[in-house]
Backbone as CSV, one residue per row, in Angstrom:
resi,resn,N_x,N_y,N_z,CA_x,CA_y,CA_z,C_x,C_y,C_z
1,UNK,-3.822,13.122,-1.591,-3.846,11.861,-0.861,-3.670,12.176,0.606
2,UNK,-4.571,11.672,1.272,-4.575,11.993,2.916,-3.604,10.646,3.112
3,UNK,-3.763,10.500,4.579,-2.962,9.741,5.303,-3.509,8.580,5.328
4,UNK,-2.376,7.349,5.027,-2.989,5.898,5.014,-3.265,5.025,6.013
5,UNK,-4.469,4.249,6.531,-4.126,3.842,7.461,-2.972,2.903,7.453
6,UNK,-2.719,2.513,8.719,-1.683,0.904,8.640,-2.493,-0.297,8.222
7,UNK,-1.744,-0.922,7.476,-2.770,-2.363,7.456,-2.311,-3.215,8.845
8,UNK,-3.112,-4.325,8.777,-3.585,-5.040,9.845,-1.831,-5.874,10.377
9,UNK,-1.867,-5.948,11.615,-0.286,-6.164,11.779,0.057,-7.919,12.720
10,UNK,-0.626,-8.466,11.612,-0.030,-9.879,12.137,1.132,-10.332,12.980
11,UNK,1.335,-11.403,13.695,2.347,-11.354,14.595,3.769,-11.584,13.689
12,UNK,5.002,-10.968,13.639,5.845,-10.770,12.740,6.501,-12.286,12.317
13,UNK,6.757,-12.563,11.274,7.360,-13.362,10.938,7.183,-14.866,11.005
14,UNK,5.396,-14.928,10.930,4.652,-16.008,11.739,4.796,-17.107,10.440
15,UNK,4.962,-16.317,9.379,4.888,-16.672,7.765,3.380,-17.763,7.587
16,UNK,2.705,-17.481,8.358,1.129,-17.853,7.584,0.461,-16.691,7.470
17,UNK,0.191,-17.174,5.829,-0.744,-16.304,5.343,-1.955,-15.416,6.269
18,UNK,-1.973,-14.438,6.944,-3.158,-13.479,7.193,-4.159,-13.098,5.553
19,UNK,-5.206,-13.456,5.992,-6.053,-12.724,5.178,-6.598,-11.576,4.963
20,UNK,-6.298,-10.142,4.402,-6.715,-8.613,4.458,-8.045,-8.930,4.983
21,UNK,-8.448,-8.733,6.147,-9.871,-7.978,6.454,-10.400,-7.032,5.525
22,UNK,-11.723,-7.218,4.813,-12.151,-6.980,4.205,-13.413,-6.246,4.499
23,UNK,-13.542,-4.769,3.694,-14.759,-4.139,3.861,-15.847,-4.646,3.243
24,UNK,-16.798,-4.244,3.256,-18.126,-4.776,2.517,-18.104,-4.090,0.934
25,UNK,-18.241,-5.031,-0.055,-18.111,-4.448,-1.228,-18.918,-2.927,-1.344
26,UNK,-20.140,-3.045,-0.784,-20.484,-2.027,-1.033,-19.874,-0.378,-0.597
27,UNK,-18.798,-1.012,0.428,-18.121,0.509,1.012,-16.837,0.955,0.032
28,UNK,-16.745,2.095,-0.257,-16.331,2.293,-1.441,-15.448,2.811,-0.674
29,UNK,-14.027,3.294,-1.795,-12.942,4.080,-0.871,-13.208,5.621,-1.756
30,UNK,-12.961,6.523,-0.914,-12.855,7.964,-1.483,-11.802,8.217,-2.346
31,UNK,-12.373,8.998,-3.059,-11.466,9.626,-4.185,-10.298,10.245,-3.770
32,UNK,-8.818,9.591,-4.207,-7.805,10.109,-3.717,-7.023,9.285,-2.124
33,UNK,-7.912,8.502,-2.130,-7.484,7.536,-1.472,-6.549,6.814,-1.300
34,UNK,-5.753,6.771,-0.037,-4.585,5.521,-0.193,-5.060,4.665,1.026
35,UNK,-4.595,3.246,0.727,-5.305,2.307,1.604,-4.723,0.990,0.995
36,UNK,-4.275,-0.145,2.359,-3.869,-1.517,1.730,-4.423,-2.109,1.269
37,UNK,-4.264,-2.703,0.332,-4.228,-4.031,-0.842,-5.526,-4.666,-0.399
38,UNK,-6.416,-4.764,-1.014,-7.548,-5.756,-0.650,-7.464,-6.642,-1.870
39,UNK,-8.359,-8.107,-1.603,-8.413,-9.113,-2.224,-9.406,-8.661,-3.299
40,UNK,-10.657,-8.033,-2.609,-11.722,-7.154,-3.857,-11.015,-6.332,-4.599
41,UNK,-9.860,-5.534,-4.456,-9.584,-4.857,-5.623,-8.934,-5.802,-6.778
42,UNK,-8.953,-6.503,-7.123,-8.435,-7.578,-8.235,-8.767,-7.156,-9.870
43,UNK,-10.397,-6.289,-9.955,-10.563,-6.255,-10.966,-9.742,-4.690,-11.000
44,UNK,-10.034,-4.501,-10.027,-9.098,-2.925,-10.501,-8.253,-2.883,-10.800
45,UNK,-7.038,-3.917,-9.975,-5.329,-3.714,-10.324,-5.235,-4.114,-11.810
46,UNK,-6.216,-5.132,-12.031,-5.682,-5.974,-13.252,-6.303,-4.706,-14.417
47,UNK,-6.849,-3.912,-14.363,-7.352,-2.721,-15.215,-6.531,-1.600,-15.091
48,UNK,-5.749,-1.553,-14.240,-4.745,-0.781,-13.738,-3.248,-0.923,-14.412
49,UNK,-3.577,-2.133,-14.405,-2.121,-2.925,-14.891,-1.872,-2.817,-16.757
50,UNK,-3.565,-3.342,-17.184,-3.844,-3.396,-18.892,-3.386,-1.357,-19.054
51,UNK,-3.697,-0.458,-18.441,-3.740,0.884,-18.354,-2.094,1.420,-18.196
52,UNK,-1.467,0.682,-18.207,0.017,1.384,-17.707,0.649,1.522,-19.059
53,UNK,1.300,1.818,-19.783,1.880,2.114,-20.703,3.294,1.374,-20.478
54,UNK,3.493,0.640,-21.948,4.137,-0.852,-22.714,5.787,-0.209,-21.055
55,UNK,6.381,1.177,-21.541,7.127,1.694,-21.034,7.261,1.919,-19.547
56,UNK,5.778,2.262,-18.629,5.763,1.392,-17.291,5.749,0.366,-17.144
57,UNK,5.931,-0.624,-17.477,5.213,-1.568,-17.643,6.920,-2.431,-17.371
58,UNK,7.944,-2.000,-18.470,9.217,-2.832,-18.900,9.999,-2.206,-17.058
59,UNK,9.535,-0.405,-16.891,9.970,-0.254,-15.878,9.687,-0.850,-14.374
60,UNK,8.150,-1.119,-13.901,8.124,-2.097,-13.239,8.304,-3.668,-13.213
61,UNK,8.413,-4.392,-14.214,8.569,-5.434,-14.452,9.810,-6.498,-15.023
62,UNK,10.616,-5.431,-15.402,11.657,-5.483,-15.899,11.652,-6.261,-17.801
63,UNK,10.740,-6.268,-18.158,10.178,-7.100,-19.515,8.837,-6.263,-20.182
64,UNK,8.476,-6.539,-21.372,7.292,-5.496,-21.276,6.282,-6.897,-21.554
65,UNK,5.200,-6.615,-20.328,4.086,-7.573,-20.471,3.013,-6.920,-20.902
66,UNK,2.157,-7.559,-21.740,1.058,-7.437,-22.096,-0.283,-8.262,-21.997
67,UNK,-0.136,-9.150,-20.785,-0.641,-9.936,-20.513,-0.577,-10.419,-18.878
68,UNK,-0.970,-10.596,-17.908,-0.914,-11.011,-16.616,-1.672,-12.422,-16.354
69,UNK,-0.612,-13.607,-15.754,-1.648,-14.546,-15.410,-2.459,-14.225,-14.057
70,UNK,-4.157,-14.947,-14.151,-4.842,-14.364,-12.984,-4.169,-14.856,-11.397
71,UNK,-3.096,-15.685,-11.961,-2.200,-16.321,-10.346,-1.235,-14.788,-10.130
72,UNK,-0.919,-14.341,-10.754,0.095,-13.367,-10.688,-0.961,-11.826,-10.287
73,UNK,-1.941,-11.957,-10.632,-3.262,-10.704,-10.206,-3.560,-11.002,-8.752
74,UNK,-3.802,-12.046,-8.469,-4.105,-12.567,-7.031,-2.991,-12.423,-6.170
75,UNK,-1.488,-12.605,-6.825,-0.468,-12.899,-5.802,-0.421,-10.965,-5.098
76,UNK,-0.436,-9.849,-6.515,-0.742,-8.496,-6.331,-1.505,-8.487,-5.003
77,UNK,-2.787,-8.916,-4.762,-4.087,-8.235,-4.624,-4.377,-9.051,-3.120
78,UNK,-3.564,-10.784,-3.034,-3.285,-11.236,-1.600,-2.617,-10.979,-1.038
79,UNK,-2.543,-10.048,0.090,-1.270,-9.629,0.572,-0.492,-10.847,1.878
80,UNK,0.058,-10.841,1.862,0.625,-11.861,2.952,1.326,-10.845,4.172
81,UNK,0.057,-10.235,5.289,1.203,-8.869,5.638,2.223,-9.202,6.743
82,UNK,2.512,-10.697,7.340,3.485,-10.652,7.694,4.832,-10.479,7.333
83,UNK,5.257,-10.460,5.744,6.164,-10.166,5.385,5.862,-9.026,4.120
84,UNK,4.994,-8.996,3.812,4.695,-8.242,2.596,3.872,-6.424,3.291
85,UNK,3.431,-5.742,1.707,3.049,-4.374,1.882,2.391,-4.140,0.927
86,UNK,1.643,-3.585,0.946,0.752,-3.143,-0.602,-0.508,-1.931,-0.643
87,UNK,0.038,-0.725,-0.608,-0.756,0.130,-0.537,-1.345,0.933,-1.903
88,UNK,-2.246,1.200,-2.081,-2.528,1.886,-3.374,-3.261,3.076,-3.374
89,UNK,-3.040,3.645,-4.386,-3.937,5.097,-4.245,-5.346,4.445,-5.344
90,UNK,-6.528,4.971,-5.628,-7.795,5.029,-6.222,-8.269,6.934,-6.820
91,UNK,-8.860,6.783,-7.830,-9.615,7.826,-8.322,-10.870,7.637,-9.435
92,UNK,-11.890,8.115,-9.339,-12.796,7.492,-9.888,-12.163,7.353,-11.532
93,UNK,-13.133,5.993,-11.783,-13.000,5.480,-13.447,-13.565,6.726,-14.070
94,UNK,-12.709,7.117,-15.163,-13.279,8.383,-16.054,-14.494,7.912,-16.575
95,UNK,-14.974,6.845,-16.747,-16.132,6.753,-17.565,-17.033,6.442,-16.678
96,UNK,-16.736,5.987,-15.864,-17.608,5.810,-14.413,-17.425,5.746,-13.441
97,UNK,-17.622,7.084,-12.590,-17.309,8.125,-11.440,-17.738,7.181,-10.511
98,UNK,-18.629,6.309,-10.324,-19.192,5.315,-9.050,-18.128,4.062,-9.171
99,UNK,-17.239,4.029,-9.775,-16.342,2.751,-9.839,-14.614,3.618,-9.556
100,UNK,-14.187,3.038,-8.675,-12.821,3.338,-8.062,-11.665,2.579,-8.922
101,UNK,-10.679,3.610,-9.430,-9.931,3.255,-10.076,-8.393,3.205,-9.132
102,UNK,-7.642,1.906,-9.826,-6.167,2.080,-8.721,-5.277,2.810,-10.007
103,UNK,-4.469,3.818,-9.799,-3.900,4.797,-10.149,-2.145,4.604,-9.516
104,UNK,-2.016,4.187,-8.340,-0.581,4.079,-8.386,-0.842,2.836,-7.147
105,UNK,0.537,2.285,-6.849,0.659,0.857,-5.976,2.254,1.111,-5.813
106,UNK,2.489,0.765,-4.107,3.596,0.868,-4.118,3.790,-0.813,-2.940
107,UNK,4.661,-1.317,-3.342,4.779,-2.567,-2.491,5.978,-3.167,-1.786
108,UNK,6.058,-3.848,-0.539,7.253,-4.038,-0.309,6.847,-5.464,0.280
109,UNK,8.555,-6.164,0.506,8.907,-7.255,0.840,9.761,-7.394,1.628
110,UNK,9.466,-8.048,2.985,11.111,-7.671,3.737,11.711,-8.889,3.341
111,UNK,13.080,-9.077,4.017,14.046,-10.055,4.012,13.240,-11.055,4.955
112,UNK,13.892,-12.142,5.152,13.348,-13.077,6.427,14.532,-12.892,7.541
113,UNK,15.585,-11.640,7.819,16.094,-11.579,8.434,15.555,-10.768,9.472
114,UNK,14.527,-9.601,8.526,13.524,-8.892,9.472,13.805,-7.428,9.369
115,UNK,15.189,-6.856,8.753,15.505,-5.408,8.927,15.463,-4.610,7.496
116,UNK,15.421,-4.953,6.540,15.145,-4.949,5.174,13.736,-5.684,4.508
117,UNK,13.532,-4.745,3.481,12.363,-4.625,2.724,12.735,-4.399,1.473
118,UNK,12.621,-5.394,0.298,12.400,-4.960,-1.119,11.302,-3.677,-1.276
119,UNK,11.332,-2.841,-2.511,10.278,-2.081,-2.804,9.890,-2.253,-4.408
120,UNK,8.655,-2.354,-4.462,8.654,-1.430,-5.961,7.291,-0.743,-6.185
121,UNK,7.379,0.307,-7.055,6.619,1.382,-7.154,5.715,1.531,-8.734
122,UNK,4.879,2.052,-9.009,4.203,2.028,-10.204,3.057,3.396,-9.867
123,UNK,3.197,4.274,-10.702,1.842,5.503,-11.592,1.615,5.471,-12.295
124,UNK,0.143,5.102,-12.506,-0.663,5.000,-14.135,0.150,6.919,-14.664
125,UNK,0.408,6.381,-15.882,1.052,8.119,-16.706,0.444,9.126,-15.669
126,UNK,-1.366,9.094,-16.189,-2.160,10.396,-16.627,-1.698,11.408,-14.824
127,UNK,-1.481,10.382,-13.986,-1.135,10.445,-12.195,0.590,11.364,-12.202
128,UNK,1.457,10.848,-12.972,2.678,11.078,-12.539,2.939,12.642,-13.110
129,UNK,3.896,12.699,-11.882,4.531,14.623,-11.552,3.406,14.861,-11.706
130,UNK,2.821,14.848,-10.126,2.053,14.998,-9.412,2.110,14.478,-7.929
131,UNK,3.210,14.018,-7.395,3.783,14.082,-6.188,3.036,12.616,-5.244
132,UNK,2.707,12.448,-6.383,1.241,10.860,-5.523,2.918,9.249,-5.550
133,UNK,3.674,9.155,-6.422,5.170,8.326,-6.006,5.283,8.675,-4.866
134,UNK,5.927,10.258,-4.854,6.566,10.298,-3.381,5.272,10.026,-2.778
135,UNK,4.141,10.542,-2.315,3.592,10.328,-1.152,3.149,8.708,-1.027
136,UNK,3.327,7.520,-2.048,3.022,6.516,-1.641,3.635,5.933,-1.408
137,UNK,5.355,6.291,-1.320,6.467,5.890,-1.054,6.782,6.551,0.253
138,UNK,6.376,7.462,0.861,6.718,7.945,2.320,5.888,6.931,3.254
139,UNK,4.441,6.797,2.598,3.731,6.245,3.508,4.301,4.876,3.598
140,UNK,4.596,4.060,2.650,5.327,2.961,2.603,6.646,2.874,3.763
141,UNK,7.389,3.603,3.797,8.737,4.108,4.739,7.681,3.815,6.085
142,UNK,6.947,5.262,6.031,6.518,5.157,7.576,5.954,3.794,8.133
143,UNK,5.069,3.419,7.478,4.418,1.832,8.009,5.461,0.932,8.000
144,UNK,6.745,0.557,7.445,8.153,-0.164,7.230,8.534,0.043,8.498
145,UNK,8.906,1.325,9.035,9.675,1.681,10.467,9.069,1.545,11.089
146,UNK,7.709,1.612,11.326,6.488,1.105,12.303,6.655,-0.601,12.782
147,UNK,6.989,-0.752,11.791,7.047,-2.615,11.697,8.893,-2.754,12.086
148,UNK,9.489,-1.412,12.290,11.247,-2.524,12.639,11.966,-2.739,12.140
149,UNK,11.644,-1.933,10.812,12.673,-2.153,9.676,13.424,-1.343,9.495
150,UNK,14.880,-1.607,9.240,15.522,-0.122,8.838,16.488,0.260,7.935
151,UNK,15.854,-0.337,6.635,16.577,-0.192,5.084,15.188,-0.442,4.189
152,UNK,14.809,0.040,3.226,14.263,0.025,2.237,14.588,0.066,1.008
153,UNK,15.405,-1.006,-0.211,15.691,-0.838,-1.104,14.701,-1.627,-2.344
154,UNK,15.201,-1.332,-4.057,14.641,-1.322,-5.076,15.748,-1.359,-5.956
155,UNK,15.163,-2.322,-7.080,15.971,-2.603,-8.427,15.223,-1.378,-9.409
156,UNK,16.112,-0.603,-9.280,15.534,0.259,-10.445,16.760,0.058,-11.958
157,UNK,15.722,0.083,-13.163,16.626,0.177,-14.440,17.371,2.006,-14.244
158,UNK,18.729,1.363,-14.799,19.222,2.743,-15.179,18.569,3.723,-15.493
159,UNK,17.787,3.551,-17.133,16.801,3.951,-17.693,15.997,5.018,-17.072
160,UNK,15.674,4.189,-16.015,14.161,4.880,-15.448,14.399,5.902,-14.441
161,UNK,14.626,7.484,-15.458,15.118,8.720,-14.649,14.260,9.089,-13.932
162,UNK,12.873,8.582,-14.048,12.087,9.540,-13.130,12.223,8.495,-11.074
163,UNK,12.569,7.316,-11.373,12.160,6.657,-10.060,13.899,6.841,-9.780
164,UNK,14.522,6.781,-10.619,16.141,7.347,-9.933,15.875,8.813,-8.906
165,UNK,15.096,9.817,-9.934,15.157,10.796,-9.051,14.115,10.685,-7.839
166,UNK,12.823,9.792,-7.797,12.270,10.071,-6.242,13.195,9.278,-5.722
167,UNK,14.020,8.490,-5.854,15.034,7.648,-4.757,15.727,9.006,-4.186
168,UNK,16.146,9.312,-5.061,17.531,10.936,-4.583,16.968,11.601,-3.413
């Protein structure tokens, strides 16, 4: 994963919705890619999401879903970036190399006080220990301190030894 750009940096705390500027469907993102949240990736996350295993799934969500409403795919995939974050990595669909798959998503939320940011993090399995968490979690940090922030926390389950240890 190379370096992400920043997404687009609305005036802070304006709390109206910005809309992600959007590439032309036809411009594809490269393999290995990290890059913010677009509204076109919708069919991906939500294929991304059916793809996570019952056990990611209880760990990001705190419940195990097997089902997403399409309001809850959209809320993913609209980013609101005056207060919000949403970067994801892509690698082509195994069955079809011309279609970009999202593979990990890491997202944040600040406070409305302005110095804090919720986080949470997600790797499809076949991705993890393979160092793509941490790097979508640094890039997350860096674009956070870019923006003024200076705490980044997350509800992690006990349970979940592997996101205990990228916190460490």
């Amino acid at each position: 994963i190379g370096s992400c750009p920043p997404p687009p940096q609305p005036h802070r705390h304006s709390h109206v919705p910005q809309p992600t500027p959007a590439a032309p469907s036809s411009q594809r993102r490269p393999s290995g890619a990290c890059a913010a949240h677009r509204a076109e990736d919708e069919p991906a996350h939500l294929r991304f999401l059916h793809r996570l295993s019952p056990t990611d799934r209880y760990y990001r969500f705190f419940n195990v879903r097997s089902e997403f409403f399409h309001s809850e795919v959209l809320w993913f995939t609209q980013i609101d970036y005056d207060r919000e974050l949403a970067l994801i990595a892509v690698a082509p669909n195994p069955e079809d190399p011309l279609v970009m798959d999202t593979v990990g998503v890491v997202r944040a939320v600040d406070d409305l006080a302005g110095n804090s940011a919720e986080f949470a993090l997600v790797v499809l399995g076949s991705y993890k220990q393979q160092g793509l968490g941490y790097a979508l979690m640094q890039m997350l940090i860096s674009v956070l301190r870019s923006k003024g922030l200076d705490e980044v926390q997350g509800l992690v389950l006990k349970e979940n030894e592997p996101m205990i240890g990228l916190c460490e």
